[in-house]
N, C-alpha and C positions, 0 to 999 in steps of 0.2 A: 579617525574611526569612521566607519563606512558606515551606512545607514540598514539599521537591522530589517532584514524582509520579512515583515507580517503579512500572512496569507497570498504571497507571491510563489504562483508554481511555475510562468514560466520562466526557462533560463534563459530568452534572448531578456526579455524584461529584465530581469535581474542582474546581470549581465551590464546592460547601457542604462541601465538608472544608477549605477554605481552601488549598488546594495552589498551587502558581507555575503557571499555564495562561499558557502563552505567547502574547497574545493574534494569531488568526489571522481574526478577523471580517471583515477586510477582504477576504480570498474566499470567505467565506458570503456575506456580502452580498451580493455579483455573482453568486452560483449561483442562491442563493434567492429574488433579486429578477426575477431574467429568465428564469430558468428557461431549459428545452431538457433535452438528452440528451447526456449527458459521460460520458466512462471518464478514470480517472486510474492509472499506473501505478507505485509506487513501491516498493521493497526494503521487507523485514519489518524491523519496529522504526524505521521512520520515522515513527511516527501518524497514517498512514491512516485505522483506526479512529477513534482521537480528531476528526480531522478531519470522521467520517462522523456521530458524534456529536452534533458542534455542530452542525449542519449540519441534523440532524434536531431540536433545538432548537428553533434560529432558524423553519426550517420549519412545527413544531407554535405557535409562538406565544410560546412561556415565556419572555416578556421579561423577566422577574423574575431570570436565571439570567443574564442579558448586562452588568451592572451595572457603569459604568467603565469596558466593554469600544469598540471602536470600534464596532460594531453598534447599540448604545444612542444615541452620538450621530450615527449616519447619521441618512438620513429612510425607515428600512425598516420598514414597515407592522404587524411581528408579528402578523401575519394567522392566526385557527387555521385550519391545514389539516390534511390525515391524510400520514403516513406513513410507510411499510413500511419495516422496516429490519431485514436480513435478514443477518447475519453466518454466513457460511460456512464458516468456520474455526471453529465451534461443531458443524459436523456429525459432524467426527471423522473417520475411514478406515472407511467402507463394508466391510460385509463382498460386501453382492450390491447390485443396483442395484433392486430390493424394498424393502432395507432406506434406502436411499439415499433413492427417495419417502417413506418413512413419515417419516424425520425432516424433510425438508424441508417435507413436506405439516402439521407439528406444529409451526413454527415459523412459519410461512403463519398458523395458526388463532390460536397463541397471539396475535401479531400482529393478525389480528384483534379477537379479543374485547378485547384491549388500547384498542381504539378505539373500538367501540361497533358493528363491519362487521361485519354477516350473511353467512358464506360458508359452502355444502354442503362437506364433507371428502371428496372423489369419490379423496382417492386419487391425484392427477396434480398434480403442483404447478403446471405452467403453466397450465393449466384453473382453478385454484382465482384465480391469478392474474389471469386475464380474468375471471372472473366480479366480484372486489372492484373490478378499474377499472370496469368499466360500474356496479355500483352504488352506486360512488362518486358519479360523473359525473351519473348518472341519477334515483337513488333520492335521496340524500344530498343532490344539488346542492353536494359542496364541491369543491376541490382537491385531489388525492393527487399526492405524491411517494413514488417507489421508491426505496431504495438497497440493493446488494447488494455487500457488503464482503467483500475473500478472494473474489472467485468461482472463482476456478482451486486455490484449496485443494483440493476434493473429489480432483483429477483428479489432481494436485501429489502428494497423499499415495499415488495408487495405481500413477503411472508407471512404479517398477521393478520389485514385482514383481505386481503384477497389470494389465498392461497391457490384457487386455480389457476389462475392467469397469470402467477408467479411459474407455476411448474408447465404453463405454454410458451411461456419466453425462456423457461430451461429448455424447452423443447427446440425453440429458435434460435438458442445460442448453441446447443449442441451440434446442427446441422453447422453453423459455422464453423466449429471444432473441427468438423469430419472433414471441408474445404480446406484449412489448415492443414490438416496432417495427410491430406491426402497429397497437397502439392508442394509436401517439406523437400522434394531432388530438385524443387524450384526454386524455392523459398530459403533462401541465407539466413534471412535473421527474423524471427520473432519472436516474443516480447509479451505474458500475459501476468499481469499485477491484479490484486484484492486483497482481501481482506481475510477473506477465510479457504480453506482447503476445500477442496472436493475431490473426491474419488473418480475411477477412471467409470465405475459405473454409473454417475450422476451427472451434473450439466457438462461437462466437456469429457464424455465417454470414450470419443475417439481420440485423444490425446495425450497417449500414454504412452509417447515419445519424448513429452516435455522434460527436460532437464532441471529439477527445482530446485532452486540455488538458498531458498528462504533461509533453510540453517546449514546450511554449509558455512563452513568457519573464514573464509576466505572475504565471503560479501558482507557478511555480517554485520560490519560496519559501513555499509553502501546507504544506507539510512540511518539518523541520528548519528546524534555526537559522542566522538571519543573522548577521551582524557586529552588525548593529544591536538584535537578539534578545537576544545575549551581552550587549550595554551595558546593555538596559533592564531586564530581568530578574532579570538574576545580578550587576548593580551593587555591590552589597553584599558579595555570597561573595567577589569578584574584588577588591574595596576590602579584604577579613580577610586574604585568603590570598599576595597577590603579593610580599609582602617575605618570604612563607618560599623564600627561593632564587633570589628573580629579582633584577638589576636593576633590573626599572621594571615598570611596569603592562602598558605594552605589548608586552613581553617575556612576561608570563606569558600575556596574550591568545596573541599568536603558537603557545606553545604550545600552548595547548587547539585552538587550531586545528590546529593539526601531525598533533597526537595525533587528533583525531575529526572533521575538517573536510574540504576537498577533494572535496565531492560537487557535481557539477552537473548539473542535472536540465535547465538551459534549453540553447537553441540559441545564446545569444549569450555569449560569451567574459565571462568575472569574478565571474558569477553564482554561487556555490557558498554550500553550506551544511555546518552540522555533524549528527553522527546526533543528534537527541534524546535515545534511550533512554542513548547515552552520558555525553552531555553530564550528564543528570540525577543517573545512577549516580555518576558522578565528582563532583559536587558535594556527595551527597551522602554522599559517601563521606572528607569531610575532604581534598577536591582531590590524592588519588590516585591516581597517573596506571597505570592499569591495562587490561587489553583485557576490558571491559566487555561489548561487545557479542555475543561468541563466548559468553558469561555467558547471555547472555540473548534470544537470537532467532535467530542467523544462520542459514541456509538448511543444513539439513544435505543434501540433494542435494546443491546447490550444492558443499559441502565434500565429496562424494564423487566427482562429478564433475572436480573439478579436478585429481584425481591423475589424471585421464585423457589431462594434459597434462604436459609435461618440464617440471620446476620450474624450468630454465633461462628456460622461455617469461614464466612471472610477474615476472620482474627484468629482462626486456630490451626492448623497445621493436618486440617479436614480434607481437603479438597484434591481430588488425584484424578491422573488422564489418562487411558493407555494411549501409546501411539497411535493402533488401531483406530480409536473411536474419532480420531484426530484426521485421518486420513479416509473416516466414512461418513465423514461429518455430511450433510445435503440440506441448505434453510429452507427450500423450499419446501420442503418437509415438515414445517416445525407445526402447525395447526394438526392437532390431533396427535402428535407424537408423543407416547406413552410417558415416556423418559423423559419430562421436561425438567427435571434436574439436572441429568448429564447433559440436556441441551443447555439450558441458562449457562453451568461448566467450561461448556468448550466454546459458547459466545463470551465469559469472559476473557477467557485465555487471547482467543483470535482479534478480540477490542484493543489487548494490551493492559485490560485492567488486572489482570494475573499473568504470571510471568514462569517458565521453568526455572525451578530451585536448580543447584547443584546437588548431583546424586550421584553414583554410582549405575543404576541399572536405567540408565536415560534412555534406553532403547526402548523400552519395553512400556515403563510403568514413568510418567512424568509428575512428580508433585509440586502445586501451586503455590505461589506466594504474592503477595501485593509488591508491588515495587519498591514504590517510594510513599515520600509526605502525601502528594499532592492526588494521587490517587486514592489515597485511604480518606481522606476528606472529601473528595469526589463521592466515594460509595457511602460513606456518612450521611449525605444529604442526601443521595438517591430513597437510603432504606426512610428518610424522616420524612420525603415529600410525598410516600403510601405508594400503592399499588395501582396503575390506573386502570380503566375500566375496561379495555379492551383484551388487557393481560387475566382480569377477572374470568373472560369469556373463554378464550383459552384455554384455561384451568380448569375450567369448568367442561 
């Protein structure tokens, strides 16, 4: 049994420490080999990051690090190419949007010199930006891929209470946007992950080329665990542990399911997954069945938000999204926003703490449900530990 990765996002790490890497090559493959310009949206603590990791791997070449994985025996070229890979959820909470350029513009650079690219520190990240694709393209003659992982972190972190300076780094990420889409006959492959949606008229306005893969039925499993994940992986742990208290094997499946399962990210009905970061914690925690994931990532907005709703609405069969509201979601938005019910709403959906039901009309009108155990105990203790004070002002 291989040693379960807690809170390890990268994949060389994980990779050469010998950890359990669930293997997910099989939608690297498909990104890295045909390239384009994708967003992918998932809750925190579903390995995203991990995901952006390998991804950047596969991308640079390091066929060495794929080894048994399905990538190795596709027929995908391990080509070196360059690329960026820009975690946002490293930048922190901004104090001014000053200091907001200087870190981004320091993470641009180190990024460069990491690769061997020549770029002036003018100070402007999306300038810095356009200047390394064209000298890629131009000077370099190779391939670059972008990826920028967390990119509504920045904005996420300053929604409640500094709502300006939230909507001037949407202003500074948009210009970014515009450098993206403006050099996609240059740009093979790029790559933007968060957490929540945003529309083509909010922080990334010019990037309404993006190809979103979030519920497309294909990736859906590109994050979290299958059924089949559970089998091949955790074989073993599941072979030690099911005679402490189960009847049968499948019995103690069902429960791990129960407990951390019930996520679906596709549009077609059965498709569901389990959280990772849970799944791992519990395993490697002696198959403990505990609320993990409140442990370890959940969206504290999210859990502040929810109290903005009658906890009668989380247990009843209350709570609906259209599409629409989904796709014009903007947080930076949220101070002064009339509608802070339908916001608390679509921050829980986006957290992962509410999940689309199976329905009929999923186009149009989505209805919510809790997942699983571990989440319903989660929002349990959100509604018992009150409302805090900042949420009060808000409201107010």
């Amino acid at each position: 049994m291989k040693k379960a990765a807690i809170g390890i996002t990268s994949f060389p790490e994980m990779i050469r420490g010998g950890y359990n890497y669930i293997d997910k090559t099989r939608y690297v493959y498909y990104l890295s080999k045909y390239g384009g310009h994708f967003s992918l949206f998932r809750p925190d603590g579903f390995g995203k990051t991990l995901f952006c990791s390998t991804l950047v791997a596969a991308y640079k070449g390091e066929k060495d690090l794929f080894k048994g994985l399905l990538l190795e025996s596709s027929d995908y070229d391990f080509k070196k190419r360059i690329v960026f890979f820009l975690e946002f959820s490293k930048l922190g909470k901004p104090s001014s949007i000053e200091e907001f350029r200087e870190k981004l513009c320091a993470m641009i650079q180190e990024q460069a010199e990491e690769q061997g690219v020549a770029v002036e520190p003018s100070g402007i990240p999306g300038s810095m930006l356009d200047e390394i694709i064209h000298d890629v393209d131009f000077k370099m003659k190779m391939e670059i891929g972008i990826i920028i992982d967390d990119f509504d972190a920045p904005v996420a972190s300053l929604a409640l209470d500094n709502p300006e300076l939230a909507k001037k780094v949407r202003q500074e990420l948009s210009y970014i946007g515009s450098v993206i889409k403006g050099n996609a006959h240059i740009l093979p492959f790029f790559l933007l992950t968060g957490t929540t949606k945003y529309t083509n008229t909010s922080i990334f306005s010019g990037m309404n080329h993006l190809h979103d893969i979030s519920d497309d039925n294909y990736f859906s499993p590109a994050t979290g665990y299958t059924d089949d994940d559970l089998e091949r992986f955790f074989g073993e742990e599941i072979d030690e542990n099911w005679r402490n208290g189960y009847g049968s094997r499948e019995e103690f499946i069902s429960e791990i399911k129960s407990y951390y399962g019930g996520y679906r990210f596709a549009r077609s009905k059965g498709i569901e997954v389990c959280n990772p970061s849970s799944v791992n914690r519990f395993f490697s925690n002696n198959c403990v069945f505990r609320n993990y994931w409140q442990m370890s990532g959940i969206s504290s907005l999210a859990c502040n938000l929810c109290r903005c709703l009658k906890e009668s609405d989380l247990y009843k069969d209350g709570l609906f999204l259209s599409r629409n509201s989904i796709y014009g979601f903007d947080i930076s938005l949220l101070a002064g926003d009339k509608n802070l019910r339908q916001f608390a709403t679509l921050m829980l959906y986006f957290s992962g703490l509410f999940v689309a039901d199976d329905q009929e009309n999923y186009e149009y009108i989505i209805q919510l449900r809790i997942p699983n155990r571990e989440v319903r105990e989660a929002l349990q203790n959100e509604f018992k530990a009150g409302m805090p004070e900042i949420m009060k002002i808000v409201l107010n």
